[in-house]
C-alpha angles and dihedrals in degrees: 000000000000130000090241082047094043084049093052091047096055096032100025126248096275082059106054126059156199094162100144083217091058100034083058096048083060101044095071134044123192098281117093096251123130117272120248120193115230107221089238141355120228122190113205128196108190136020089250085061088043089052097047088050096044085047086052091048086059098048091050096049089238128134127228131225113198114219135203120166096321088238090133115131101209095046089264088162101031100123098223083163091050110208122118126352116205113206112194091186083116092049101078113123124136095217101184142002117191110183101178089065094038083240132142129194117205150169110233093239084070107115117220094241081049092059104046092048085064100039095047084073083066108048090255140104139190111239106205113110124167099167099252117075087251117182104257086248096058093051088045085048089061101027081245107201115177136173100335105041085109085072105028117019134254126280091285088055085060105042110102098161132003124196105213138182108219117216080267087065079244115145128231148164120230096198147335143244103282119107100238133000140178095207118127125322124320101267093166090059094056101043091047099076097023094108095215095308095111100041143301118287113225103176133006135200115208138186112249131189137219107261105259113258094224130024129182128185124201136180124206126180131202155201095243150003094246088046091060099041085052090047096051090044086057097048082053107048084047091064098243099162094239116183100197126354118188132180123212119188124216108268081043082056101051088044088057093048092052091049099032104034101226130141099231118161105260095232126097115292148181120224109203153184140196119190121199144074122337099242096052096039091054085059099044093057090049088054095057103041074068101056086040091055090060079053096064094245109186100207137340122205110181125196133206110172114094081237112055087031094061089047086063101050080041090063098045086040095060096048095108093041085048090060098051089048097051091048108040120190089041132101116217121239114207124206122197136176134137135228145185100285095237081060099049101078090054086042090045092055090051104050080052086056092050099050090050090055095057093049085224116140101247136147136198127239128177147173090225097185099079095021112260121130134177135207120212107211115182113219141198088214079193092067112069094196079060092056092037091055098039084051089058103053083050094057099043089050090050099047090047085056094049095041089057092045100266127133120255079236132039097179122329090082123236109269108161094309090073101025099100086063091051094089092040088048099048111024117188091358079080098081093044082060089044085054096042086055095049099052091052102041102016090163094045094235086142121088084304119212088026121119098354132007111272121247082218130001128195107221122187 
């Protein structure tokens, strides 16, 4: 019997596939790197299934990609090594909510947007946002942040317990309910980022807030890039309690406008939030039209109704969606690293710099707040001077993150876009995760050539 056989006979046949259209639909994520085809797709529905396929994976000497939405932006799920995809699209049940504990129980395959539809009923919601409505696996797979991480952390700030199937199609828990522990080693912080090169998560248990009694969004608009980081360091370092706080440089404005069809000022703003109560949020705006003002802000427009608040995250939300369809035929290329925030204005001015000097169309994004910031470089992949110039503005904004004590990503994982910094970033720590990989998936049956470079790798 065959592995494709051995694979109908535990899933099912509708269940198990070899369709070239959906082979190809699993071979690409949104980032610009070259598809790959897996040899066959497999949808789960529950972690015994997962542990059975993961068990066949390792008879058959094949390796095996999970998969959410393939909205990863540094080809974290393309199968180069081909092998087994695992869809867990099947697998999106939200199993528990237990709002007394501000806890959530979920199935990966739960889409953020998913998620937040069931826990508004209870006066909750989940804060993650990273923009696309990602499967809650594949967020925790890259530990995803977003637009509110300033506030409330990023996905590894969320995760209290992961369920997990090991490269042995064993089943553990990585941690409990309980709000903190010193119990054993973190297991939770070194699953949530490990892009499927650790295990498969099957269920995951994450961290949810009450829905904010008042929120208030605001939009203030500046002379200059390094006048709007300076003001935002500023509102921070003054306590105001900001919920999200994004920067949008000029080109990304006009974009906006163009797709949106909004009427922004085409200047560098910042696009921001406060969540609270509606007294003391009152003085702490008024608080920061005042340090603004010090910023040379041009204008600020807030807004309080649900409408006109999510056209403006909308807005901010569709940037990169602003650029692809105002140069069709290109694919877009993201950056994204992360700095001290006293370093971000001077790295932001460079990457400017850099893009200039390609004469690509390209803009700049951040979540300013907590220092990440992203260029949006669009791209002829059928040029390879495109993809030569693009590549190195990727790799001059990187190495001006890493000089000033930032991170090559920020939140979007390594993949294989950021796997040639890992070494440079991380010097000799860079063995121990080699170590650590090898541990946990010593014949390199798990999502191989991601994160860090294998000791060993199965290949097909």
């Amino acid at each position: 019997m065959s592995l494709f056989e051995e694979l109908q006979q535990l899933l099912a046949p509708d269940r198990v596939t070899r369709n070239q259209t959906i082979l190809e639909q699993h071979s690409k994520d949104e980032s610009w790197h070259e598809p790959c085809v897996p040899d066959v797709v497999v949808y789960p529905i529950n972690t015994n299934e997962v542990s059975e396929i993961v068990k066949l994976a390792d008879k058959y000497n094949t390796v095996i990609v999970p998969f959410g939405l393939g909205s990863s932006l540094e080809g974290s799920i393309i199968p180069y090594h081909k092998g087994i995809t695992i869809d867990f699209s099947y697998m999106n049940k939200i199993l528990e909510v237990r709002e007394e504990d501000f806890l959530v129980r979920v199935q990966p395959g739960v889409t953020r947007l998913q998620l937040n539809k069931e826990l508004k009923k209870h006066g909750l919601f989940f804060s993650v946002d990273p923009g696309a409505d990602a499967t809650l696996g594949g967020m925790t797979a890259t530990n995803a942040s977003g637009t509110t991480s300033v506030k409330y952390g990023v996905m590894r700030d969320q995760v209290r317990d992961l369920e997990v199937v090991l490269a042995d199609g064993s089943i553990i828990h990585t941690g409990n309910l309980a709000a903190k522990s010193s119990s054993g080693y973190h297991l939770n912080g070194l699953f949530v980022g490990s892009e499927g090169t650790l295990g498969c998560f099957t269920e995951l248990t994450l961290k949810v807030y009450g829905i904010p009694e008042y929120i208030m969004a605001a939009r203030a608009s500046f002379e200059s890039i390094n006048h709007a980081v300076d003001a935002v360091t500023a509102i921070l370092q003054a306590g105001i309690p900001v919920a999200r706080v994004e920067l949008v440089d000029e080109k990304s404005i006009k974009q906006i406008n163009l797709f949106s069809e909004t009427d922004y000022q085409e200047v560098p703003t910042i696009f921001l939030e406060f969540h609270g109560n509606e007294a003391g949020l009152k003085q702490d705006v008024d608080f920061m039209r005042e340090i603004v003002e010090d910023f040379h802000c041009k204008s600020m427009e807030f807004e309080t109704e649900t409408a006109s608040r999510n056209r403006l995250w909308e807005a901010r939300h569709h940037t990169a969606y602003a650029f692809i369809h105002g140069f069709p035929g290109k694919k877009q290329m993201t950056t994204d690293v992360c700095l001290p925030i006293s370093e971000l204005a001077e790295a932001i001015k460079d990457a400017r710099d850099a893009i200039e000097g390609t004469g690509l169309p390209g803009g700049i994004v951040g979540h300013v707040g907590d220092g990440n910031f992203h260029t949006l470089l669009m791209i002829d992949v059928n040029h390879p001077e495109d993809i030569e110039k693009a590549s190195l503005v990727n790799q001059r904004i990187v190495n001006y993150a890493l000089a000033k004590g930032g991170t090559c990503t920020g939140e979007h994982g390594v993949g294989i876009g950021k796997q040639k910094y890992q070494e440079k970033e991380h010097g000799e720590a860079i063995h121990v995760m080699r170590k650590i990989k090898s541990a946990f998936d010593p014949g390199g049956v798990l999502n191989p050539g991601k994160v860090v470079t294998e000791v060993s790798e199965k290949s097909l």
